[in-house]
C-alpha positions as CSV (number, residue, x, y, z in Angstrom):
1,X,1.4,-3.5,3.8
2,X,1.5,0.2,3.2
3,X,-2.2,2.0,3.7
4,X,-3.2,5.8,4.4
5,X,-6.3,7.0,5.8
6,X,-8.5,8.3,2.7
7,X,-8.8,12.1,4.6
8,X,-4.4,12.4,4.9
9,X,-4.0,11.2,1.0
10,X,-2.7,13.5,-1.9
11,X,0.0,14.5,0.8
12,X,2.8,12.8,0.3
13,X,3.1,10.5,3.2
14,X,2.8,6.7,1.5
15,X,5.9,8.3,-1.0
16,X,7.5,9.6,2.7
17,X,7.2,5.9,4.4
18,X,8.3,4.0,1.0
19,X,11.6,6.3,0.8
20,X,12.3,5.7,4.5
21,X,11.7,1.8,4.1
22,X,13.9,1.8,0.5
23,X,16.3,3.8,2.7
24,X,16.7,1.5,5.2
25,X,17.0,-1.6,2.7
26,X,19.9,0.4,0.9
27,X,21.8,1.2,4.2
28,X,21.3,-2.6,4.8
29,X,23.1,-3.1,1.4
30,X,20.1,-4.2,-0.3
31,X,20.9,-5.5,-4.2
32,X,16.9,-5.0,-5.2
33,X,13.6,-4.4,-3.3
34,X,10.7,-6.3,-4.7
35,X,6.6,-5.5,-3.8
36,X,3.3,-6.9,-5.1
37,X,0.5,-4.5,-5.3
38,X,-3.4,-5.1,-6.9
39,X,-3.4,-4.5,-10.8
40,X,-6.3,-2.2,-10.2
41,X,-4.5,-0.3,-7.2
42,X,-4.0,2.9,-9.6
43,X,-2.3,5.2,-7.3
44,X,-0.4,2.5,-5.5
45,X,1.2,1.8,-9.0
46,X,1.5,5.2,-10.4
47,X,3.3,5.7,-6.1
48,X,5.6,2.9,-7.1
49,X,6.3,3.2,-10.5
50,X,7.4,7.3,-9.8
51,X,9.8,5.8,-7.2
52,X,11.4,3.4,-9.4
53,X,9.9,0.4,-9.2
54,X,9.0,-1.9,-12.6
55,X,6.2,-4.0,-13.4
56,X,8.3,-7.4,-13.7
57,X,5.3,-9.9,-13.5
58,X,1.6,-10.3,-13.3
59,X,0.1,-12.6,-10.4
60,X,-3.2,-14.3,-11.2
61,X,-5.1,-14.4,-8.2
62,X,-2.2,-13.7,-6.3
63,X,-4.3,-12.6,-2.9
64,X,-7.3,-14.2,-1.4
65,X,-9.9,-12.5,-2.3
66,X,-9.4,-13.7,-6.3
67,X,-7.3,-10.6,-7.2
68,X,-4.1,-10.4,-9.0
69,X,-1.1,-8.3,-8.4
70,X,1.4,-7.3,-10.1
71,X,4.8,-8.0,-8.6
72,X,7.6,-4.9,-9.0
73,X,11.1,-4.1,-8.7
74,X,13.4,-1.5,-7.6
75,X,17.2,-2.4,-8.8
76,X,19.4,-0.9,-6.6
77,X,22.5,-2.0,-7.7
78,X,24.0,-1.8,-11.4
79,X,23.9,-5.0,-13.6
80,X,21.8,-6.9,-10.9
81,X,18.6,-7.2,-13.3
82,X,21.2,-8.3,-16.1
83,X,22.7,-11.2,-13.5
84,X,18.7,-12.3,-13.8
85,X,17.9,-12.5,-17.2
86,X,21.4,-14.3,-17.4
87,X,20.2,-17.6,-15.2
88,X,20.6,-20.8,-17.4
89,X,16.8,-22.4,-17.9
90,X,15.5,-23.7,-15.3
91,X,12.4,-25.4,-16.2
92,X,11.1,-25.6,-12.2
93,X,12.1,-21.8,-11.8
């Protein structure tokens, strides 16, 4: 959960914490990160979708207050969304 205080936004410090937390998962030889945010959480998306991150699936009330999310995915590593789409079906996936 990633929040700052409405006074301290417009500064730069939710990008500054997301870069130190992707930083961290790629030291830890992470092959993707993947987040859910609120599909009206504007900012959060536009934060998210400037670092990276791709919308790879909508949630319908995904949290519980009734909202949906939508999830998103940073690729860190070459060819690992291709390895993905490449899964044989799987009708329970």
């Amino acid at each position: 959960m990633l929040a700052v205080k409405k006074e301290h936004r417009g500064r730069g410090i939710a990008s500054k914490l997301v870069r130190m937390a992707m930083d961290g998962m790629i030291a830890k030889d992470a092959d993707e990160i993947a987040l859910e945010t609120e599909i009206d959480n504007i900012p959060s998306l536009k934060l998210y979708e400037r670092l990276g991150f791709l919308r790879t699936k909508r949630l319908h009330r995904y949290y519980l207050n009734g909202n949906s999310a939508y999830r998103m995915v940073l690729y860190l590593k070459e060819g690992v969304a291709l390895k993905q789409t490449q899964m044989p079906y799987d009708p329970l996936y």
